[in-house]
LUMSERO-888455 format. One line per 4 residues: number of its first residue (from 1); their letters; for each residue x, y, z of C-alpha. Coordinates in Angstrom, 1 decimal. Each point is the difference from the previous one (the first is absolute). Layout:
BEGIN
NUM> a> X Y Z; ...
This chain:
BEGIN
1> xxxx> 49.3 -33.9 14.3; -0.7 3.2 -1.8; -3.4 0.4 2.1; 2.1 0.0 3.6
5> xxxx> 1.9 2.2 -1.4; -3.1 2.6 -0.8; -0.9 -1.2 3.3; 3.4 1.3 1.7
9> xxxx> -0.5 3.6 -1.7; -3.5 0.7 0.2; 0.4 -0.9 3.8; 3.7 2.3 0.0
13> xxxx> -2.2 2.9 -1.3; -2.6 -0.5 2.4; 2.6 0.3 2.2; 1.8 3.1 -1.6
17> xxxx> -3.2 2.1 -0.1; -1.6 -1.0 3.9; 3.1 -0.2 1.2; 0.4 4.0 -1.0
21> xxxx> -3.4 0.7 1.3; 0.9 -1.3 2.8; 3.0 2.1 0.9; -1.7 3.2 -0.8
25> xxxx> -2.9 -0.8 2.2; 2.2 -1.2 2.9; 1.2 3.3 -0.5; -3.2 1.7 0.6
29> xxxx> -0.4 -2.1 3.3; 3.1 1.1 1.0; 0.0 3.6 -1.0; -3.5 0.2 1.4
33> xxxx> 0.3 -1.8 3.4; 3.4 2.1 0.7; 2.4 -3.0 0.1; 2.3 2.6 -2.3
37> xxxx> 2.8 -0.5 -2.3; 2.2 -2.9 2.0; -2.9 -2.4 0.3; -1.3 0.9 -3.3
41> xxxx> 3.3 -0.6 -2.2; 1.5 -2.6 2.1; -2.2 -1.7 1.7; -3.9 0.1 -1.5
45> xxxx> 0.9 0.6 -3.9; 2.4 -2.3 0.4; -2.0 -2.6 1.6; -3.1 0.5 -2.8
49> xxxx> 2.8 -0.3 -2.9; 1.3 -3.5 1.8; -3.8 -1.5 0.5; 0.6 -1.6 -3.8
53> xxxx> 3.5 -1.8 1.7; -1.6 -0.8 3.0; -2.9 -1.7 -2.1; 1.9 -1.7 -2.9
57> xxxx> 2.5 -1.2 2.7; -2.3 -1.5 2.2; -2.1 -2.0 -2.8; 3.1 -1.1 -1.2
61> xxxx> 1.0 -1.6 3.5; -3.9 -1.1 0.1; 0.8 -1.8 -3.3; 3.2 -1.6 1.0
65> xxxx> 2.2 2.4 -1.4; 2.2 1.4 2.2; 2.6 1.1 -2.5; -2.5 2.4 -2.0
69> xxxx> -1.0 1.5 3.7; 3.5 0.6 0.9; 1.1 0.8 -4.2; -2.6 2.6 0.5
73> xxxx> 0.9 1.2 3.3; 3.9 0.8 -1.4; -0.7 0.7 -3.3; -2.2 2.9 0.6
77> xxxx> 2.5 1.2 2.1; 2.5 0.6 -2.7; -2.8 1.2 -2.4; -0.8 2.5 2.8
81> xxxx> 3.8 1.4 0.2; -0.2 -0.4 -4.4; -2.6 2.9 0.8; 1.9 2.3 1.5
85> xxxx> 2.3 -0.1 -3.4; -3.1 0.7 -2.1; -0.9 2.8 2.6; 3.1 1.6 -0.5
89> xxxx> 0.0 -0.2 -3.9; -3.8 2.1 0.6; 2.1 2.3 2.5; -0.9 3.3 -0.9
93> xxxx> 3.5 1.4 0.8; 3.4 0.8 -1.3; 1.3 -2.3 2.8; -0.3 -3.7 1.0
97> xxxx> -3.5 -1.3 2.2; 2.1 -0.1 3.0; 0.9 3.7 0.2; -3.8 0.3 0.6
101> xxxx> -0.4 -2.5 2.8; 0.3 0.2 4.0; 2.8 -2.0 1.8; -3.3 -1.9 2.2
105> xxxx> -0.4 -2.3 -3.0; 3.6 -1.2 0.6; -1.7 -1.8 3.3; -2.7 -1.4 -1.9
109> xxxx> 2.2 -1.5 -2.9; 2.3 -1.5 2.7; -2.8 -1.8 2.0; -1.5 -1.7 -3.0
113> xxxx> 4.3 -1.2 -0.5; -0.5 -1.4 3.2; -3.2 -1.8 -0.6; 1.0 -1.4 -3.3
117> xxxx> 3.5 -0.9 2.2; -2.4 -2.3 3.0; -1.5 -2.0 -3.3; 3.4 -0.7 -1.8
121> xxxx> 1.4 -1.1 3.0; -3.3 -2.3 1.0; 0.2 -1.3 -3.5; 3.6 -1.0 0.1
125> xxxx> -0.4 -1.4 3.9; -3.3 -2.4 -1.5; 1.9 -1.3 -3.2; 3.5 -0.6 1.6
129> xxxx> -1.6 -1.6 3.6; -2.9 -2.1 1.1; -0.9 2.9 2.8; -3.6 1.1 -0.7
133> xxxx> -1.9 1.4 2.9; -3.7 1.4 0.0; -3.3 0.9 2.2; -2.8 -0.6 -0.9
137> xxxx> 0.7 -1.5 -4.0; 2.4 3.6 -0.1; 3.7 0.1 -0.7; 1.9 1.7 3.1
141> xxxx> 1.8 1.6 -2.9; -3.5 1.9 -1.0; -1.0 0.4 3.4; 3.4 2.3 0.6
145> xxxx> -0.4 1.6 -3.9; -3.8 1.5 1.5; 1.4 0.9 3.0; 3.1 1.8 -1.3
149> xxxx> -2.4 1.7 -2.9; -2.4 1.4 3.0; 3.2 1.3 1.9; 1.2 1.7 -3.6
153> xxxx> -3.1 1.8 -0.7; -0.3 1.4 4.1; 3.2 1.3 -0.8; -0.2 1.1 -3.3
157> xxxx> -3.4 2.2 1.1; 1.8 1.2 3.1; 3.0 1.5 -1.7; -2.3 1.5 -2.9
161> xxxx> -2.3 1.4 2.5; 2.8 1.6 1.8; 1.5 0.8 -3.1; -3.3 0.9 -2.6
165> xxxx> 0.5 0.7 -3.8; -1.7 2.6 -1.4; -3.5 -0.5 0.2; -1.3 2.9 -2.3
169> xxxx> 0.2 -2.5 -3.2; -3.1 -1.2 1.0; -1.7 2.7 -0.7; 0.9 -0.3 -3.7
173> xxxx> -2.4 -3.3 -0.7; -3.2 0.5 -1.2; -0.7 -3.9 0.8; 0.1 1.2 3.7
177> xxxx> -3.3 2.0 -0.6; -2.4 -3.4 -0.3; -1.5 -0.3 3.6; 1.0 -2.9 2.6
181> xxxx> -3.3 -1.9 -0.6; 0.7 -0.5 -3.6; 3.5 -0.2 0.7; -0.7 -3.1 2.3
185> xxxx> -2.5 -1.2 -2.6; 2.5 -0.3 -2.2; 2.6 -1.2 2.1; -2.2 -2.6 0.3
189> xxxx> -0.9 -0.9 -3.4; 3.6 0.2 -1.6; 0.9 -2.2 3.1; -2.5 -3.1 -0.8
193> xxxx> 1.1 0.2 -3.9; 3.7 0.0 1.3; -0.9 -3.3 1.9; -1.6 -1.8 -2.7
197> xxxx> 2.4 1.6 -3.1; 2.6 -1.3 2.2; -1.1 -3.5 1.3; -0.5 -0.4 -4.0
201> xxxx> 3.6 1.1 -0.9; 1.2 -2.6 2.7; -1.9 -2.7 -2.3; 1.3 1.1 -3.2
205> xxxx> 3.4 0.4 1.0; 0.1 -3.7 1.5; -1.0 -0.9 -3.5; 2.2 1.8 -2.0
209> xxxx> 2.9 -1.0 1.9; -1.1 -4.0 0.3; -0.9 -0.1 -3.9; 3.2 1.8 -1.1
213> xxxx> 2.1 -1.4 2.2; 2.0 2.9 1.5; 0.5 0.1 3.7; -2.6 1.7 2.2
217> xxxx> 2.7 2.1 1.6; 0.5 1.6 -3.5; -3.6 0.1 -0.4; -0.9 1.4 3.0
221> xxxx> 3.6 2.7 0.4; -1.0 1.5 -3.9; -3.6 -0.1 -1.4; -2.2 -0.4 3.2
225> xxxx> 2.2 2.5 1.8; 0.4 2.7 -3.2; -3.9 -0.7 0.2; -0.5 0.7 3.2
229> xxxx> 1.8 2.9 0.7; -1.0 1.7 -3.1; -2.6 2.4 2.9; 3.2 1.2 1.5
233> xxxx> 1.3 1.0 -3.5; -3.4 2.2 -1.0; 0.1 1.3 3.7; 3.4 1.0 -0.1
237> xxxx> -0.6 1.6 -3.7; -2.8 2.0 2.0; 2.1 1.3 2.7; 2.7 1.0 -2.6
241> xxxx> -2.7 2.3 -2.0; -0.4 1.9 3.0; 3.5 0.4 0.9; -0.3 -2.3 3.2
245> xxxx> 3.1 -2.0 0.0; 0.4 -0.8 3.5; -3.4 -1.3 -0.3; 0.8 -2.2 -3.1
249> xxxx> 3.1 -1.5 1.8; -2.0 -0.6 2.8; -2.1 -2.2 -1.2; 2.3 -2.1 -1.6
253> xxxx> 2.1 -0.3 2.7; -2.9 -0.8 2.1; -1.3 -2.2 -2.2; 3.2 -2.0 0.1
257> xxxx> 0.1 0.2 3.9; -3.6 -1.5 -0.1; 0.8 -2.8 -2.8; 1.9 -2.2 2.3
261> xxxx> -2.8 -0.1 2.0; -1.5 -1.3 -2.3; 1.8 -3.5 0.6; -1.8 -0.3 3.7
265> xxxx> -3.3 -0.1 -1.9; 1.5 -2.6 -2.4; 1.1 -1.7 3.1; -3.7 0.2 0.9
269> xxxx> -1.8 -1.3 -2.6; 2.7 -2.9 -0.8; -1.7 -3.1 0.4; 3.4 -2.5 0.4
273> xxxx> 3.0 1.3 1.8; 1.7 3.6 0.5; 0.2 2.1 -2.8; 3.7 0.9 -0.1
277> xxxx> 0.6 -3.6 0.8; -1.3 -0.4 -3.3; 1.1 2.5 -2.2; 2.7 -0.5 -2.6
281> xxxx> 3.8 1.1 0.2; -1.1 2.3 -3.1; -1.4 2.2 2.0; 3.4 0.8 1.4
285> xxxx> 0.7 2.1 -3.7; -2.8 1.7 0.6; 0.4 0.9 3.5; 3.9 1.3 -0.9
289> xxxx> -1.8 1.8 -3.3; -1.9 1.8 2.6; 2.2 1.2 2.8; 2.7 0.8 -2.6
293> xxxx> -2.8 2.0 -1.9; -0.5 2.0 3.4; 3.1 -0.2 1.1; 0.7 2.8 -3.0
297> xxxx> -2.6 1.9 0.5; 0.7 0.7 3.6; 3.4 0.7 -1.4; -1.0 2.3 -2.7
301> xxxx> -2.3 2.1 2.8; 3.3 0.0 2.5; 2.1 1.4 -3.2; -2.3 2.3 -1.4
305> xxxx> 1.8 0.2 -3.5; -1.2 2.6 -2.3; 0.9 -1.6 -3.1; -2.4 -1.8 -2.4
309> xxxx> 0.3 -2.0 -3.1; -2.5 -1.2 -2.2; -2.6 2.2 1.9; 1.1 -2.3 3.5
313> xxxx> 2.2 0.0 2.7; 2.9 -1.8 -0.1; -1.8 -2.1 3.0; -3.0 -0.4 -1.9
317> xxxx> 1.7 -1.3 -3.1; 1.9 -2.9 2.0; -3.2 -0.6 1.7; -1.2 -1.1 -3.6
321> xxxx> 2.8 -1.9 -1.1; 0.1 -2.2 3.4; -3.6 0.0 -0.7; 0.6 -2.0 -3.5
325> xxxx> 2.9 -2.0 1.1; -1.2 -1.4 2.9; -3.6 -1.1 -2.0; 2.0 -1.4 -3.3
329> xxxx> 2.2 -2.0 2.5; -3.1 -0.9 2.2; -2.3 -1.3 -3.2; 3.2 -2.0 -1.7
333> xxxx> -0.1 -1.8 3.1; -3.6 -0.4 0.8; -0.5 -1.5 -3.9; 3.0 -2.0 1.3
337> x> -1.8 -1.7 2.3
């Protein structure tokens, strides 16, 4: 038991240090080929900070697991929005994170509320009827969650190219200086550890949750997600120590945008059956943990209080404690069952 478990965190730090390597050379790529600041925070970071989901989710499926893949898929959403809290505590301002941040993110936020909304309602329609409907060995369901992610991010990259943020932050980060051929080298490189740290984690975590006997949607919604998205949490950090917010919310909202697409590659590599077909009811905490999580922040960036307590915005702060909640009332009844 206790060698899995060195197993899980060797593998989780794998995944902590490529998985930050990763996002700053993605960076580079992006910085250097011109995409500029819409593809790079919302789009290409936030893609190279999800390759650890996208791996982990997809073993796990591979494995017969479809409750880690789709654990994951939630569960680092929720960690994702958790970030934004520890952003704000790092804040270097008198006010809350959100008097720093552009309205645009409100339209990012709300599309990943909208993906998470497809998959609670395809979970509920597979456990409470016997309709299940594919192509090819795919779920409809993940078929229209792709489709509906690809529509998001052509609008997302419309509206922030017609409406750009400032793109002078750049300038600031000395990572940006390492040329495009090393940059892609290294893209490379942190990739391929990614994809074997994170085919690994898939292992160990199906282990850990068979030998303790706690439900792979707990599992999979708290240590392989935490795990996972720990890339987004050091790239965020970065972005704060430069002062680029908008970039920092960016990714995390993109991140969570491209997490439920996650659940089509799940769908993929699922030997038996449709993926959502499959998952648990459990996942319907999560899911709520999620879009209530985001629900506050797009709140909070509406509101625009000035207020803070305990170095946080009042929106940050109940971001934590549904945060907490939600997870103690999701792991009483995973151990439950």
């Amino acid at each position: 038991m206790l060698e899995i478990w060195i197993e899980f965190i060797i593998m989780a730090t794998l995944i902590i240090i490529s998985g930050t390597y990763l996002s700053r050379f993605g960076d580079v790529i992006a910085d250097k080929t011109g995409l500029g600041q819409a593809v790079i925070g919302v789009a290409l970071i936030a893609m190279a900070t999800s390759l650890p989901e996208v791996v982990t989710s997809s073993t796990s499926a591979l494995l017969g697991a479809p409750n880690i893949a789709v654990g994951n898929a939630f569960g680092s959403n929720t960690f994702n929005l958790l970030i934004l809290g520890i952003v704000d505590i790092m804040h270097d301002n008198r006010l809350p994170l959100t008097q720093s941040l552009n309205y645009s993110h409100v339209m990012t936020g709300a599309w990943g509320i909208l993906l998470s909304a497809i998959v609670v309602i395809s979970i509920i329609i597979a456990n409470f009827t016997d309709y299940s409907l594919g192509i090819l060995g795919i779920g409809l369901d993940s078929i229209i969650l792709i489709a509906t992610y690809f529509l998001a991010m052509f609008l997302i990259l419309r509206f922030e190219e017609k409406n750009p943020l400032d793109d002078n932050i750049r300038e600031e980060v000395p990572f940006l200086e390492t040329t495009l051929k090393k940059a892609s080298i290294g893209f490379l490189i942190s990739a391929i550890v990614i994809v074997y740290a994170g085919v690994r984690l898939a292992v160990s975590a199906d282990k850990i949750a068979t030998l303790t006997g706690i439900d792979h949607t707990f599992v999979g919604s708290i240590l392989v997600a935490a795990a996972t998205s720990l890339p987004e949490l050091v790239t965020a950090i970065s972005a704060v120590k430069i002062k680029a917010y908008d970039m920092a919310a960016g990714n995390v909202l993109g991140s969570n945008i491209f997490n439920m697409s996650i659940i089509f590659f799940g769908d993929v590599f699922l030997r038996d059956g449709y993926i959502l077909a499959e998952a648990s009811m459990l996942h319907l905490v999560t899911a709520s943990i999620g879009i209530i999580m985001a629900s506050i922040f797009i709140v909070g960036l509406f509101y625009k209080s000035k207020k803070k307590f305990l170095g946080m915005g009042w929106d940050s702060i109940a971001v934590f404690v549904v945060y907490l909640l939600g997870f103690y009332l999701l792991f009483q009844l995973g151990v439950a069952i």
